[in-house]
C-alpha positions, -999 to +999 in steps of 0.1 A: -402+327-144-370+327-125-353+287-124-340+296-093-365+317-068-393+306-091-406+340-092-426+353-123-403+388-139-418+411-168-383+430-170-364+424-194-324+429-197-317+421-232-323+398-263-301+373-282-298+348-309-292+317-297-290+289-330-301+249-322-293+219-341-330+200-342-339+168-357-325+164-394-353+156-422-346+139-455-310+136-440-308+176-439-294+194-410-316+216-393-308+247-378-333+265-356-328+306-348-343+322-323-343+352-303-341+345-270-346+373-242-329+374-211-353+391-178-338+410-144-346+386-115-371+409-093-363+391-056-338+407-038-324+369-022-324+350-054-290+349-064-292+350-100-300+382-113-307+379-153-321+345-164-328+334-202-364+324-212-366+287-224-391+271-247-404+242-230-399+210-250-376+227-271-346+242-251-326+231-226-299+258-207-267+258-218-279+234-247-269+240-285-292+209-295-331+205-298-345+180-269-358+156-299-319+157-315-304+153-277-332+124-274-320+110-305-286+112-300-288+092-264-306+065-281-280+059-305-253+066-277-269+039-254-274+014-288-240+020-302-215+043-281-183+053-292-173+055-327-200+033-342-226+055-329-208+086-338-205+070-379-244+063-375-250+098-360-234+110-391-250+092-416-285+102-398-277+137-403-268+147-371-229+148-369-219+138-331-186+129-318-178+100-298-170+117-267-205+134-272-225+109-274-209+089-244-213+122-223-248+121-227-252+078-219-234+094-186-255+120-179-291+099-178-298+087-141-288+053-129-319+029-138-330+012-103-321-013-087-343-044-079-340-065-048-315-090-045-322-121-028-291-140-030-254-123-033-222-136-036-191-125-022-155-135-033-118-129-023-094-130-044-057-118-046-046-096-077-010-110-070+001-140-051+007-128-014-002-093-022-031-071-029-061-087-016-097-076-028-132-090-024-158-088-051-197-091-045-223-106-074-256-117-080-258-156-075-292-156-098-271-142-128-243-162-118-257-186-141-250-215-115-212-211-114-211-212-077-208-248-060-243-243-043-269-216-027-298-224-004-325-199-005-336-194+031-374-183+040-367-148+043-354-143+005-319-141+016-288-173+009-256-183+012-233-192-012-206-218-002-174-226-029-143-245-026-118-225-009-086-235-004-077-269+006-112-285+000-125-267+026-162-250+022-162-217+031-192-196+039-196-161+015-239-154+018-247-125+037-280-129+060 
């Protein structure tokens, strides 16, 4: 079936070995060869004309590693990261670089975000009378550091702090 147009094809262009790195047992790399065939795209407006077959649960397009090693190896990469994941990637069996494993932490979607009630905003100057910024944060996981916060009916605060000169300033949204 074509990835793009979705359209089944029985024509097939050509064959090729294509060689995975799976899951290591008894700390033993495993390689996995297979011959892989590539089809001639039947519709006329689908762009791609040849596709490769994939083996669900096993490949992956454009992927040299097993979707149990790739699993694997973003476990470790969102445990460890960097070079301590890459020495414990190694010592599993399943040799990764750093830059790997970090590529693949950056590739998973962003995990949702829940509702925020209160948030804090800040200003803040990088250098005394120059380059100003403003910041936002989460008051609840502030841990208290803010002077105060009244929660409102509606699930939305303020957040007052000291500005400068003792005077309160306002930096809630409504």
């Amino acid at each position: 079936m074509c990835p793009a147009c979705s359209k089944p094809s029985s024509r097939v262009h050509s064959r090729y070995r294509r060689t995975l790195t799976d899951t290591p047992v008894a700390g033993q790399l495993i390689r996995i060869l297979l011959t892989v065939r590539r089809f001639f795209c039947d519709n006329p407006e689908c762009q791609s004309k040849t596709f490769a077959e994939q083996v669900d649960g096993l490949t992956r397009r454009w992927s040299r590693v097993s979707e149990g090693a790739r699993r694997m190896l973003t476990a470790i990469g969102l445990a460890l990261a960097g070079r301590a994941g890459a020495r414990l990637s190694t010592a599993l069996g399943m040799p990764a670089s750093r830059h790997r494993l970090l590529r693949l932490v950056r590739a998973l979607p962003d995990p949702p975000v829940g509702e925020i009630s209160v948030l804090g905003v800040d200003d803040f100057a990088v250098k005394r009378g120059h380059h100003y910024g403003s910041g936002a944060n989460s008051v609840k996981s502030a841990n208290g550091r803010s002077r105060w916060c009244v929660t409102r009916p509606g699930g939305a605060g303020r957040v007052r702090r000291q500005g400068p000169g003792g005077s309160a300033r306002s930096a809630g949204l409504r």
